[in-house]
C-alpha positions in Angstrom: 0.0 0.0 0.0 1.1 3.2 -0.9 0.4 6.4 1.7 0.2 10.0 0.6 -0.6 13.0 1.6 -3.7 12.9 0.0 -4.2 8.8 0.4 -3.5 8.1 3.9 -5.4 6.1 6.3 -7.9 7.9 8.5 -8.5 7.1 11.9 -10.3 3.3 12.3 -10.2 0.1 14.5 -10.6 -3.4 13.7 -12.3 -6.4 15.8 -8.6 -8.3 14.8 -4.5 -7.3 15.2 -3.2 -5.4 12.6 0.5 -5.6 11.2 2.4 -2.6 9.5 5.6 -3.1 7.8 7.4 -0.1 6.7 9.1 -0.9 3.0 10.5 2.1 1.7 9.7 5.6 0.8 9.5 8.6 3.7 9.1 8.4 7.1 5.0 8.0 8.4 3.6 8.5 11.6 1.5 5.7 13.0 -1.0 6.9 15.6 -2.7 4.7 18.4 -5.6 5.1 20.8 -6.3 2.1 23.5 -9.2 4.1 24.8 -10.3 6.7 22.2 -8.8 9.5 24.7 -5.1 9.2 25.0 -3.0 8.6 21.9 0.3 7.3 21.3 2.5 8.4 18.3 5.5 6.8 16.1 7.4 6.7 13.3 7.9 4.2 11.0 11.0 3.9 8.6 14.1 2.3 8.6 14.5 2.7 12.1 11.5 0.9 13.1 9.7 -1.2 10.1 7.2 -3.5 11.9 4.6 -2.6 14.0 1.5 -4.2 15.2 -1.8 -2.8 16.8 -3.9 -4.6 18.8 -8.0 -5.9 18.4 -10.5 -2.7 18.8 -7.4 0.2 19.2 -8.2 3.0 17.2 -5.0 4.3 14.5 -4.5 6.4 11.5 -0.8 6.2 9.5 0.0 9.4 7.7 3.1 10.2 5.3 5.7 12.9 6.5 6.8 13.0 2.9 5.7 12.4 -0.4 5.0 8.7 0.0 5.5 5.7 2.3 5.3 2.1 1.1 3.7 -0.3 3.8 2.9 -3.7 3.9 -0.7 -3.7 5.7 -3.5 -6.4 6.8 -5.8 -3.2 7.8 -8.7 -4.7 6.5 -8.7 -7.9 8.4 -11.9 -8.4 10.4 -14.5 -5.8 10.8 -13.6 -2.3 10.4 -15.2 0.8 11.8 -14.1 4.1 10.6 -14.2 7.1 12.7 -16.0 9.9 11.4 -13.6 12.7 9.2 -13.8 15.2 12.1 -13.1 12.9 15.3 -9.7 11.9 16.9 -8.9 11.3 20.2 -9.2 14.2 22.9 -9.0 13.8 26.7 -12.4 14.2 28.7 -13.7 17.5 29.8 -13.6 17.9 33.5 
């Protein structure tokens, strides 16, 4: 899979782990959310190639470049996709 700035992959969970495997191209940033509140960011390139992410976390994966090559099971299991405008934000007191 290919990653763009225009082509990336919005924020989403799936019932099953998911495995991303940098393979060339810029640097991406790789986004995780255990609860939907706190998130956890990192990159992905040479440095560190394989991540995984487990069942019903919430991620997104966006270039820092031009374009990131990733190996990707993303659409194993069901998927929900978060709406366009919604990321993870800490509770209101």
């Amino acid at each position: 899979m290919i990653i763009t700035i225009e082509d990336y992959i919005s924020w989403r969970k799936s019932n099953k782990g998911i495995y991303i495997r940098y393979i060339a191209g810029d640097t991406a940033v790789l986004s995780i959310s255990k609860n939907g509140i706190d998130a956890q960011a990192m990159h992905i390139n040479g440095a560190l190639r394989e991540c995984t992410i487990d069942a019903d976390c919430w991620f997104t994966i966006e270039t820092l470049g031009y374009q990131t090559e990733v190996e990707e099971n993303i659409n194993l299991g069901s998927i929900i996709m978060a709406p366009d405008d919604w990321r993870p934000s800490p509770l209101k007191s």
